[in-house]
N, C-alpha and C positions, 0 to 999 in steps of 0.2 A: 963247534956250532956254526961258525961262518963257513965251514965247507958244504950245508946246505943252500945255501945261497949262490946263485949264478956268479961267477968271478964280477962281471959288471956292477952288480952291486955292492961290491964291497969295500969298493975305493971312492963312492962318495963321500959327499960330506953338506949332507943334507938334514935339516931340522925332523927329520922320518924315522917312525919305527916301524917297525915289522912285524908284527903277532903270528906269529903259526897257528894250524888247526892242534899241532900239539901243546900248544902252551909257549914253545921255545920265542924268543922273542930277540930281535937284533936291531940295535939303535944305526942309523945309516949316517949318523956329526950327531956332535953335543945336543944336548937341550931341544931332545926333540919336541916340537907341538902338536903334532901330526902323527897318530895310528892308525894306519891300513891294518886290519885284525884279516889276516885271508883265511880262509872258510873252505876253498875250493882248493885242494894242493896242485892242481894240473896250469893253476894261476900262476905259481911262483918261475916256470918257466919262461911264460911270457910278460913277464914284468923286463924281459930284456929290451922288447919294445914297447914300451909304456906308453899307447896313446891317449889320449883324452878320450875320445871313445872308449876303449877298451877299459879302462878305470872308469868310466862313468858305467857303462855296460855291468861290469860286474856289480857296483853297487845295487844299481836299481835289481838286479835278479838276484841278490843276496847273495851273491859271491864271495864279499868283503863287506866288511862294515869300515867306518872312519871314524874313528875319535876323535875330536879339534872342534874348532869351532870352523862354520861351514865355510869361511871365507875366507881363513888358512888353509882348511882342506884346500881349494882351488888353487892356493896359490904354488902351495907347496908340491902337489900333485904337477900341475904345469913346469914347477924347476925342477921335478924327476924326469919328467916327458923329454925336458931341453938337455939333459945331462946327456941321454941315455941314445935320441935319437937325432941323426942329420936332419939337415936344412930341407925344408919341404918343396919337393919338387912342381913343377912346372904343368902338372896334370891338368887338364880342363875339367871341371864340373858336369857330369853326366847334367843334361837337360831334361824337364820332368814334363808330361803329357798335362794339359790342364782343360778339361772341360768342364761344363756344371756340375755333374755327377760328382768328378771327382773331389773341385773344390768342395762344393758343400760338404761332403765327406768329412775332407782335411778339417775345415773349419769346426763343424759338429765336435771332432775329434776331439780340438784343441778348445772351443770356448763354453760347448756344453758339458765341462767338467761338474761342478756345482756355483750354483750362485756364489752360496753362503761359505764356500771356500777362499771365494776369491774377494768377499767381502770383510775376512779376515788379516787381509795384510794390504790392501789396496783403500784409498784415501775413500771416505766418506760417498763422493760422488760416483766411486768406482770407477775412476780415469784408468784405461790400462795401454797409456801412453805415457812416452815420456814427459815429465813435468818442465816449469820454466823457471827455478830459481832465481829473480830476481835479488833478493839480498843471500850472502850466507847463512843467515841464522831462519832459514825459511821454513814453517815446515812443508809437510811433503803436502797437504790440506792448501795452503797459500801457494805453492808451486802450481799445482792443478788448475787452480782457478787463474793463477797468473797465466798458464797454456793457453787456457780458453780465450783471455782476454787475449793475448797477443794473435794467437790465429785471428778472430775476430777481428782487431784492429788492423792487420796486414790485409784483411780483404776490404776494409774500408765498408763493412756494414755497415744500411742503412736502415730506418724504419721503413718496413712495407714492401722490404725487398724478399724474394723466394729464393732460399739456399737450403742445397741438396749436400745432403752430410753421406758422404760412399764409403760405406762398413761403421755405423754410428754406435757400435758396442751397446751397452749400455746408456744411451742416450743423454749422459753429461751434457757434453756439448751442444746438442742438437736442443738441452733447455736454458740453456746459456745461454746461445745468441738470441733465442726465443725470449726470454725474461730481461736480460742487460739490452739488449740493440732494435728490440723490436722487429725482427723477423720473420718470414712465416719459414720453416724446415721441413723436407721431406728429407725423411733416415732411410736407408735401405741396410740388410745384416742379412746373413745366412744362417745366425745361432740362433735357434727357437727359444734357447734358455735364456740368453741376451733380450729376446725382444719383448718376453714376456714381463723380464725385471721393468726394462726401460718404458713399455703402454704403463705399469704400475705407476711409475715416478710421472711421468706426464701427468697421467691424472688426478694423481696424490698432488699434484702445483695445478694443476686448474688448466692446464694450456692444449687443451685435446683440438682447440680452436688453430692453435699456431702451430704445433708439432705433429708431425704424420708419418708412425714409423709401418715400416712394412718387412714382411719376407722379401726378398729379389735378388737378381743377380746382376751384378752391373751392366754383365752382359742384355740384361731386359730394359735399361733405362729408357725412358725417350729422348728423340734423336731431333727434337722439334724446337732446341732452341730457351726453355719456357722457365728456366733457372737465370738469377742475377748472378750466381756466388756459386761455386762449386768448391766443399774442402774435403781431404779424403786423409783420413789420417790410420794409418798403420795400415796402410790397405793394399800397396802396391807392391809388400814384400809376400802378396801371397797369388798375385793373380801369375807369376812365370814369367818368363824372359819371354819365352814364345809369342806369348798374349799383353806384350807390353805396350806394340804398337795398335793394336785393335782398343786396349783399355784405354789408352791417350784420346785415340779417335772417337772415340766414345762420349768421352768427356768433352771435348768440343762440341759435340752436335750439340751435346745434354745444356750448354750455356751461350745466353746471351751475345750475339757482337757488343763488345764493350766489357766484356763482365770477366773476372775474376777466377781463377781456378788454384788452389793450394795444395799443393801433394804433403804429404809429411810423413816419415818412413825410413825406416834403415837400410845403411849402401853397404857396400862392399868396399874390402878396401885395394881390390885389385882391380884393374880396367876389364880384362876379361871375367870378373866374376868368381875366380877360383877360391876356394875355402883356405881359411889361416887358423891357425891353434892347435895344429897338428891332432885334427879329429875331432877337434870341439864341433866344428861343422854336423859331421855326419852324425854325433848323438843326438843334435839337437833335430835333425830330418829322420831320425827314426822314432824319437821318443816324443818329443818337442811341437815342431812343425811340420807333418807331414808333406811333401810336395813346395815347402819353403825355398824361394828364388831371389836372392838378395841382388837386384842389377846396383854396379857403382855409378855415381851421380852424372860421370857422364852419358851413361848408359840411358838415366832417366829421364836426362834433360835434351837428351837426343828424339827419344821420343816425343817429347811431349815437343818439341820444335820442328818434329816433323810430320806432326798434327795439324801444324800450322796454328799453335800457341804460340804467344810469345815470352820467353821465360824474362822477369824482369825482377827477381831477388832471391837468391840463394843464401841460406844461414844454414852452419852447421851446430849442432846441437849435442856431439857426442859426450862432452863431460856434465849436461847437465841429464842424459841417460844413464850414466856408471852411477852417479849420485841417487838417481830415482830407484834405479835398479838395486841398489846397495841397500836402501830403505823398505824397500819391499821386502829384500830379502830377511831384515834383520827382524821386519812384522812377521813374517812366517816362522822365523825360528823363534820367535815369543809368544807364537800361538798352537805350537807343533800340537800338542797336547789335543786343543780344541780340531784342529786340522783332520786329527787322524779319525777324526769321525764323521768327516766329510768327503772322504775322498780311500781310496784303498792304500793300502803302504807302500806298494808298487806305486802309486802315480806321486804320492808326496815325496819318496825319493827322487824319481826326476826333478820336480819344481824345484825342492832342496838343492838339487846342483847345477838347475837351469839357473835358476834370479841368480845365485851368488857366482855361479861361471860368465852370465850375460853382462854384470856388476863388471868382473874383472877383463874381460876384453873388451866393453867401453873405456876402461881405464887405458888398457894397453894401446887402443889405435887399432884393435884387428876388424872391427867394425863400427860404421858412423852414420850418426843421423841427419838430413837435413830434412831442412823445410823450403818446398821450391815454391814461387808464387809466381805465375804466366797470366797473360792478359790475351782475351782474345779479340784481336783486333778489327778497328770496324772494317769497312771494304776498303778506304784510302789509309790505311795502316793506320789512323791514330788511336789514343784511347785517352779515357780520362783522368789518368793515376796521376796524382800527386811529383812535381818534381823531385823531391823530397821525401828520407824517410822521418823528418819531422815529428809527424804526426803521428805516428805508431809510438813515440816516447813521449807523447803530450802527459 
């Protein structure tokens, strides 16, 4: 039996089984937890180089099935990838063309899947950022809201100030600062099914007076200054490297001298940019993110300092992403059932190994979040921020 098998695979010694389309079936180390069932025999050749890609590939097109629970699969699928294949080389990341046309596309792509999908494993508010665990025993519902509160407190909202929320999802936030800080918020989003959910919740709380979401592109903001607060959360891993320096300039015109601007967003974990997980990258740009551009933090903070912001606090936030990520994942595998009537089987297999692969490379370091907060300064450089972060832990 093991002479069907590539010589490479038979000298592991990995928690893996191997299902044939004939039945035959070959354990790869003890106690495995993990079955890869192949489907396709033209697979078993290329299992010599096992990418992340190319396993996730096959799943979603029913090539393979997995047995495990999803967040084994990932793990154990990554220590076949690292057995099997060298150290990932030095390649630069093709750069992706970004105009309106396209983004909206991308975006449509990814946020107008279904509401009520994503209102099956995502917190009450529908946050689909990462949360803020302030204690361990938090849930994922108290993380969310602790988000909100801490963006909010970093910009030092006040009542009666105007802040512009750039890519507002589902409008969480944008009725947060509205209801806790007394705010007035203009949202701008590309998802029509996003915006539709979010004017609902606004008006279902009463706040159509304080909250003002719109279709736009950030490329259409106004450039007149007329914002106190600018916070843009999960927004800048989708506008490209290209358009990083336009987006930043952007953002300045769009706020106050004095006033406050918040990025918050996933980096890279290379300076240049280049993809880590050996192909976890390119599943997630062809299935995932279309046109997705992860710049690392100096990358971002490059830009926005050559906007002539000034960045004045950096937090990175990556383990309290794998934790958020990991809880998502674990609400979609306890609602798969209800799921698959939401969405086709083709797209729930992606998400099945998007949250739980996203989960385990926040764990690993191969990608991280921060939160940047820049002041934009009045004309003899000062501004009004707090000497102190104090008051963000009041």
């Amino acid at each position: 039996m093991l002479a069907q098998l590539p010589p490479a695979l038979q000298n592991l010694q990995l928690p893996l089984r191997l299902r044939l389309w004939n039945g035959h079936e070959f354990n790869l180390g003890p106690t495995p937890s993990v079955t890869i069932v192949v489907k396709d025999p033209q697979l078993v050749a290329q299992f010599t180089h096992p990418t992340l890609d190319l396993l996730g590939s096959a799943f979603v097109e029913g090539k393979l099935e997995l047995e495990g629970s999803i967040s084994e699969v990932v793990r154990v699928c990554d220590e076949l990838s690292q057995a099997l294949l060298e150290d990932e080389g030095d390649n630069l990341p093709v750069r992706q063309a970004h105009d309106k046309e396209t983004d909206a596309a991308s975006i449509s792509y990814h946020y107008d899947l279904s509401n009520a999908f994503y209102q099956l494993w995502l917190d009450r508010e529908m946050v689909y950022s990462c949360a803020y665990f302030e204690r361990d025993d938090a849930t994922l519902e108290e993380a969310q809201q602790a988000k909100f509160r801490h963006l909010c407190r970093k910009l030092r909202l006040q009542p009666g100030e105007y802040l512009l929320d750039v890519g507002c999802g589902w409008g969480g936030l944008a009725r947060y600062a509205a209801r806790e800080f007394g705010v007035k918020v203009f949202g701008i989003t590309l998802s029509k099914e996003q915006l539709a959910l979010a004017k609902e919740r606004v008006a279902a709380e009463g706040l159509q007076d304080k909250v003002d979401l719109q279709l736009l592109d950030y490329r259409d903001l106004p450039q007149d200054g007329r914002f106190d607060k600018v916070v843009s959360v999960g927004m800048f891993e989708h506008v490209g490297h290209a358009n990083l320096k336009q987006y930043c300039k952007i953002l300045f015109g769009a706020v106050r001298e004095g006033g406050l601007v918040m990025n918050h967003g996933i980096t890279a974990k290379h300076t240049d940019g280049r993809p880590v997980g050996r192909g976890a990258g390119d599943f997630i740009d062809r299935y995932v993110f279309p046109n997705g551009e992860l710049p690392h933090v100096s990358m971002i903070t490059a830009h926005i300092s050559e906007a002539d912001l000034e960045v004045v606090d950096v937090e990175s936030l990556r383990l309290h992403y794998a934790r958020t990520l990991g809880q998502w994942s674990q609400r979609l595998e306890n609602n798969l059932e209800a799921a698959s009537h939401e969405v086709p089987e083709r797209a729930l297999r992606i998400w099945r190994l998007y949250l739980a692969g996203c989960a385990y490379a926040f764990e690993k370091g191969w990608i991280n979040l921060h939160q940047i907060l820049a002041v934009k300064p009045f004309a003899d450089g000062s501004h009004n921020l707090p000497w102190t972060r104090a008051d963000i832990y009041r």
